[in-house]
MARMINU-680772 format. One record per atom (N, C-alpha, C): residue number from 1; residue in one letter; chain; x, y, z. Coordinates in Angstrom, 1 decimal, padded with zeros to 4 digits, always signed. Layout:
MARMINU-680772
k  r  c  px  py  pz
NUM  A  A  X  Y  Z
...
This chain:
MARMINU-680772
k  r  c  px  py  pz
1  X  A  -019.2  +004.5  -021.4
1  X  A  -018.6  +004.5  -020.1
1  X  A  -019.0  +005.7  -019.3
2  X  A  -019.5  +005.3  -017.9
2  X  A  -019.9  +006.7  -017.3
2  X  A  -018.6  +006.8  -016.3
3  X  A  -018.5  +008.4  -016.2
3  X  A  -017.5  +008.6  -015.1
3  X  A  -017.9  +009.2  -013.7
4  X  A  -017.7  +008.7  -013.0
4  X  A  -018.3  +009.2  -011.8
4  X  A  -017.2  +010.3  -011.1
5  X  A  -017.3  +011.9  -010.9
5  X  A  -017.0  +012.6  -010.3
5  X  A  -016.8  +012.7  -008.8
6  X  A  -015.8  +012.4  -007.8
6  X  A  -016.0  +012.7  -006.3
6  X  A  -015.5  +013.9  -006.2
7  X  A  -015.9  +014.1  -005.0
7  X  A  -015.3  +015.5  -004.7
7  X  A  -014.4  +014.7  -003.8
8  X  A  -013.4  +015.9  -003.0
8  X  A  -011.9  +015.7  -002.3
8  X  A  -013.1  +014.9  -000.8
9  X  A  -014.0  +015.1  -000.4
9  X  A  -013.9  +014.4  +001.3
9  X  A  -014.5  +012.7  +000.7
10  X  A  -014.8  +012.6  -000.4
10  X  A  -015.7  +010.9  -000.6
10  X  A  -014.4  +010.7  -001.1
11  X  A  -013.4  +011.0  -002.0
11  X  A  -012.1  +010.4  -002.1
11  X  A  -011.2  +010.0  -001.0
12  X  A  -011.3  +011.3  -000.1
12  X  A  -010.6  +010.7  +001.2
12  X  A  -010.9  +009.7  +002.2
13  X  A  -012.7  +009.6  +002.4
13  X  A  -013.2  +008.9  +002.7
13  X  A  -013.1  +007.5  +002.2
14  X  A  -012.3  +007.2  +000.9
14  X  A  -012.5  +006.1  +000.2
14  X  A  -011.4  +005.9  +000.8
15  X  A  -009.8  +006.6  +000.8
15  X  A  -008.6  +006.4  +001.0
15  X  A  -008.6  +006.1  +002.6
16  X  A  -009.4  +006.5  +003.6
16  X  A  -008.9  +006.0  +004.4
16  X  A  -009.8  +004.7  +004.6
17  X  A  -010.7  +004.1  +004.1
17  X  A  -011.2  +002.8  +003.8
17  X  A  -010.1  +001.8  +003.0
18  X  A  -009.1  +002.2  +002.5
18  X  A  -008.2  +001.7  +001.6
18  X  A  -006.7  +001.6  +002.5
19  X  A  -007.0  +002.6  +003.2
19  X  A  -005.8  +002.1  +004.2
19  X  A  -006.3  +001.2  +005.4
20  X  A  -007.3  +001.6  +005.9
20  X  A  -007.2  +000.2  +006.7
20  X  A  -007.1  -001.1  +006.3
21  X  A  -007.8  -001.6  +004.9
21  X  A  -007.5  -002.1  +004.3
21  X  A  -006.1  -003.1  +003.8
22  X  A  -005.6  -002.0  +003.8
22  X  A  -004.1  -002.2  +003.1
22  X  A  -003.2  -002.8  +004.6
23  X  A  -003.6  -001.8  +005.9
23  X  A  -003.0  -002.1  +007.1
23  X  A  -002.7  -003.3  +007.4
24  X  A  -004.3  -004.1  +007.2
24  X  A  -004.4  -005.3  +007.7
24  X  A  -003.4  -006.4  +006.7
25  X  A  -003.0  -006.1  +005.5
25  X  A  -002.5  -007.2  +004.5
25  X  A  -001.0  -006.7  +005.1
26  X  A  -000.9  -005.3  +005.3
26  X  A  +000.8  -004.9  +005.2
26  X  A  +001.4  -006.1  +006.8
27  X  A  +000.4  -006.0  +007.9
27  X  A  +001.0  -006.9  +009.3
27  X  A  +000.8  -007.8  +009.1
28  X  A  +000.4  -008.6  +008.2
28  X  A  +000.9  -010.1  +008.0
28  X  A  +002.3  -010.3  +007.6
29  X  A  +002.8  -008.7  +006.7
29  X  A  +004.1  -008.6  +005.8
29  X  A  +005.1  -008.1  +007.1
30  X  A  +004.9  -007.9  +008.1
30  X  A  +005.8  -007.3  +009.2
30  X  A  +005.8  -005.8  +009.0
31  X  A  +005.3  -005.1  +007.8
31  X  A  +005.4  -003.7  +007.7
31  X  A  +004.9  -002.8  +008.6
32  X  A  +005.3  -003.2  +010.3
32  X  A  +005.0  -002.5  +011.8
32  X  A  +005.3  -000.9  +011.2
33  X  A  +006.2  -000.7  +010.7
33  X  A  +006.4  +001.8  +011.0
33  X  A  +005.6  +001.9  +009.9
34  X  A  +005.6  +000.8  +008.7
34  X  A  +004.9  +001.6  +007.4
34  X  A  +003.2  +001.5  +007.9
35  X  A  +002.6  +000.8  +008.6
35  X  A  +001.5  +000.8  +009.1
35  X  A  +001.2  +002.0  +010.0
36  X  A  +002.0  +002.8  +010.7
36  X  A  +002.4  +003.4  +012.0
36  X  A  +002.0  +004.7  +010.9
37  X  A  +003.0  +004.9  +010.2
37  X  A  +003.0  +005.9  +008.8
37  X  A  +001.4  +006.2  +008.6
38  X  A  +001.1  +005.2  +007.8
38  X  A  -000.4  +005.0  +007.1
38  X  A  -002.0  +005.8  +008.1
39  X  A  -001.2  +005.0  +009.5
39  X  A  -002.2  +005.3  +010.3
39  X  A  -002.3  +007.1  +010.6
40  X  A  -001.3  +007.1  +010.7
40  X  A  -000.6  +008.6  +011.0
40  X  A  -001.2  +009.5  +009.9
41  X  A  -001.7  +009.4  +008.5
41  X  A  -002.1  +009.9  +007.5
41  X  A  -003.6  +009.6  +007.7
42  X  A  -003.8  +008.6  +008.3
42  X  A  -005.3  +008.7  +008.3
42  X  A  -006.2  +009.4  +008.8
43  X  A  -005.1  +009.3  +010.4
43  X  A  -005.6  +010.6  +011.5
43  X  A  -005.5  +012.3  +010.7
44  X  A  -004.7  +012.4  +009.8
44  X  A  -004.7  +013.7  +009.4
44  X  A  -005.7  +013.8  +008.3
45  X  A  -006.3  +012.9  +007.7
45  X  A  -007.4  +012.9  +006.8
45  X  A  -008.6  +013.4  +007.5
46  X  A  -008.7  +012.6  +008.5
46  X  A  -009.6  +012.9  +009.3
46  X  A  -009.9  +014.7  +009.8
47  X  A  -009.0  +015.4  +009.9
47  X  A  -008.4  +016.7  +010.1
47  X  A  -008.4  +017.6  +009.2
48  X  A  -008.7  +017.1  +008.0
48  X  A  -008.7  +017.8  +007.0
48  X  A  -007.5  +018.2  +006.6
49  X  A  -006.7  +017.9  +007.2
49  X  A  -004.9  +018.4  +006.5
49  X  A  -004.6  +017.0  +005.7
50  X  A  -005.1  +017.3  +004.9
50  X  A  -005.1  +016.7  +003.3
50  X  A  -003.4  +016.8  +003.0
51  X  A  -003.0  +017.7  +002.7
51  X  A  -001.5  +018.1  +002.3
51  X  A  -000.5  +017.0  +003.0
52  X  A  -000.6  +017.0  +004.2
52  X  A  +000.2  +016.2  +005.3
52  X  A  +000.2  +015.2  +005.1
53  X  A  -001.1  +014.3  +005.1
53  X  A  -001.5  +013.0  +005.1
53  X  A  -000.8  +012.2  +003.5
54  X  A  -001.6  +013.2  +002.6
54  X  A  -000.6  +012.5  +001.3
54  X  A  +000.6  +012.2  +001.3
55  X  A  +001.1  +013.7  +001.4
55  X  A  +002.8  +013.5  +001.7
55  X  A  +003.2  +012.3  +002.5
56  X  A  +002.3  +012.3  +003.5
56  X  A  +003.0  +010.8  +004.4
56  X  A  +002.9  +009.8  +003.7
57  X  A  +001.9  +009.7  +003.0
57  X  A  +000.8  +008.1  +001.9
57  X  A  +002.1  +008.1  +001.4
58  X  A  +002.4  +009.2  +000.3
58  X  A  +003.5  +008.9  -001.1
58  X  A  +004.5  +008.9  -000.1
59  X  A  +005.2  +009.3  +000.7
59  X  A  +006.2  +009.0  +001.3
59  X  A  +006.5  +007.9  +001.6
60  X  A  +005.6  +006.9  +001.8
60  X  A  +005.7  +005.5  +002.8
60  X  A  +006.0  +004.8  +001.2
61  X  A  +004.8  +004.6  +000.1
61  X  A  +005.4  +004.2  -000.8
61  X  A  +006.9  +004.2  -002.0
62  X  A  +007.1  +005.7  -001.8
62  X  A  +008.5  +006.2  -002.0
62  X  A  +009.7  +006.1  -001.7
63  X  A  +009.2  +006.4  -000.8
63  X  A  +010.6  +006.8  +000.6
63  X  A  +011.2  +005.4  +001.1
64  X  A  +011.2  +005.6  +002.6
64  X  A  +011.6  +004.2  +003.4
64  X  A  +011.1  +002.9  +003.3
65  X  A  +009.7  +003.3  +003.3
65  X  A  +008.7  +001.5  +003.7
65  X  A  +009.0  +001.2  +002.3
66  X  A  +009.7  +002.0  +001.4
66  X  A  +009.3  +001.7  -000.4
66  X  A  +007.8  +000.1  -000.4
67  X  A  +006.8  +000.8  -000.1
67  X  A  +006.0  +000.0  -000.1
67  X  A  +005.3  -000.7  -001.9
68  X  A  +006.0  +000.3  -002.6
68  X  A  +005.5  +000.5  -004.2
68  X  A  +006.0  -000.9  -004.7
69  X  A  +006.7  -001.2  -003.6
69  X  A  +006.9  -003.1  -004.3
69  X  A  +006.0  -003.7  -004.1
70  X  A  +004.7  -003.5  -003.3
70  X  A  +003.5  -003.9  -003.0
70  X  A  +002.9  -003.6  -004.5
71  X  A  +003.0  -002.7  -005.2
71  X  A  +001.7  -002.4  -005.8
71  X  A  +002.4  -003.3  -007.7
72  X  A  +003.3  -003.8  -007.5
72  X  A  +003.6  -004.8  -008.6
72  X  A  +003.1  -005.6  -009.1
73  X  A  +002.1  -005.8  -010.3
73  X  A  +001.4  -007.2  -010.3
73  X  A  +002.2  -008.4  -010.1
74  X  A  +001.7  -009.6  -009.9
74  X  A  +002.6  -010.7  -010.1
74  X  A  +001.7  -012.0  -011.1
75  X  A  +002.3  -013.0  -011.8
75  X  A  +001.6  -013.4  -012.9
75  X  A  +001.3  -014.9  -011.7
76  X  A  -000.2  -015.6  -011.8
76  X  A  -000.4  -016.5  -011.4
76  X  A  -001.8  -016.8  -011.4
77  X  A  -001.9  -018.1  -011.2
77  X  A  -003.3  -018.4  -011.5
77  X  A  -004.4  -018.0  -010.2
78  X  A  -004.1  -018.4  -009.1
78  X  A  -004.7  -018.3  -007.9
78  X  A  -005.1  -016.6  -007.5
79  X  A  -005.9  -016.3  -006.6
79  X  A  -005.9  -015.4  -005.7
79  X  A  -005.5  -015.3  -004.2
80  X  A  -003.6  -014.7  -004.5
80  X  A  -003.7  -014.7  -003.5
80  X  A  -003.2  -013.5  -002.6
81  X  A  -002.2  -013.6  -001.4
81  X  A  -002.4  -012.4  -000.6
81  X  A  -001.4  -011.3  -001.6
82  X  A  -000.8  -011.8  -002.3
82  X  A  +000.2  -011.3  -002.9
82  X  A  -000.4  -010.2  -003.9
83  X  A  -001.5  -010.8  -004.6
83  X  A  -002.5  -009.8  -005.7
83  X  A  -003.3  -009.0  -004.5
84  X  A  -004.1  -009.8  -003.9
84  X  A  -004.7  -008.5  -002.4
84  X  A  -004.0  -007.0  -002.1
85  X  A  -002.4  -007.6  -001.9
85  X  A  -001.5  -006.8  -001.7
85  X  A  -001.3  -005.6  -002.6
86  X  A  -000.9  -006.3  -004.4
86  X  A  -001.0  -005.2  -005.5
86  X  A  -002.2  -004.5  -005.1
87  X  A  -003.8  -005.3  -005.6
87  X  A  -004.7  -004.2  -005.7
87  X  A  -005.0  -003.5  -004.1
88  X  A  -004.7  -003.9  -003.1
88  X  A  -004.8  -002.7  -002.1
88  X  A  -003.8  -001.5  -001.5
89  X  A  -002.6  -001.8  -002.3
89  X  A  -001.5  -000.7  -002.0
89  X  A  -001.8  -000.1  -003.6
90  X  A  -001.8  -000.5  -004.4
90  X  A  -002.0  +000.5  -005.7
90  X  A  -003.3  +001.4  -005.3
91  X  A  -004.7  +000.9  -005.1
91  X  A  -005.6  +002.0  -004.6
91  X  A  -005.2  +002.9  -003.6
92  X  A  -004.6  +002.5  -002.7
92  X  A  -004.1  +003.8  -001.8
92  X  A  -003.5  +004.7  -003.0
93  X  A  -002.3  +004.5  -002.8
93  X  A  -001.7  +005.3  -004.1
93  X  A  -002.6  +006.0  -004.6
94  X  A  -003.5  +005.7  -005.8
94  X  A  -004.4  +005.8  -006.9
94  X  A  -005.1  +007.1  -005.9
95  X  A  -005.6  +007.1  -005.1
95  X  A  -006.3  +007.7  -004.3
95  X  A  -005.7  +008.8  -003.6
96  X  A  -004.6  +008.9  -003.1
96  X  A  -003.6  +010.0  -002.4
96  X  A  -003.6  +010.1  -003.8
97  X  A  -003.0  +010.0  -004.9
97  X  A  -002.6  +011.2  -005.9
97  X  A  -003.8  +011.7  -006.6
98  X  A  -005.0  +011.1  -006.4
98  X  A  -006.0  +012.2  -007.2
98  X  A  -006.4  +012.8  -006.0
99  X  A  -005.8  +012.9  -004.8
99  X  A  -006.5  +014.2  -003.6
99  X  A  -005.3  +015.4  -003.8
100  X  A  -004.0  +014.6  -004.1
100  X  A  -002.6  +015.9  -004.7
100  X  A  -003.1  +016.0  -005.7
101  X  A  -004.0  +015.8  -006.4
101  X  A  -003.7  +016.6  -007.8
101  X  A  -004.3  +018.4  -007.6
């Protein structure tokens, strides 16, 4: 198995590739503030206030939007928006916490 090392700006770069991402599946869901949130973290990525932007990421999943019911697998045969949903709110996640670590 090889492990591939990023540093903090290609992880963030990945994460905010993962929120837009995630944006587009969450307004199908109606999740209009938790998008508002996401976006708002992204702009601070961009800024380099790393600290900020996480806090907002884990906040939206934690806090109010409790988005972390997104990142729940569900058991079924198909591919659908529902698994989109797990695997693109779990990578945000996955990604805001190895930039907090």
């Amino acid at each position: 198995m090889t492990v591939i090392k990023r540093d903090r700006n290609e992880t963030a770069k990945s994460l905010m590739q993962a929120i837009d991402k995630l944006c587009l599946l969450l307004e199908g869901q109606g999740e209009h503030e938790a998008i508002v949130d996401l976006n708002k973290a992204k702009d601070l990525l961009k800024t380099n206030d790393q600290k900020a932007a996480i806090a907002i990421i884990i906040d939206a999943f934690e806090g109010d939007h409790e988005l972390m019911a997104y990142t729940m697998q569900r058991e079924g045969q198909q591919w659908t928006e529902v698994e989109e949903l797990s695997q693109a709110s779990s990578r945000v996640l996955s990604l805001a916490r190895r930039i907090r670590v």
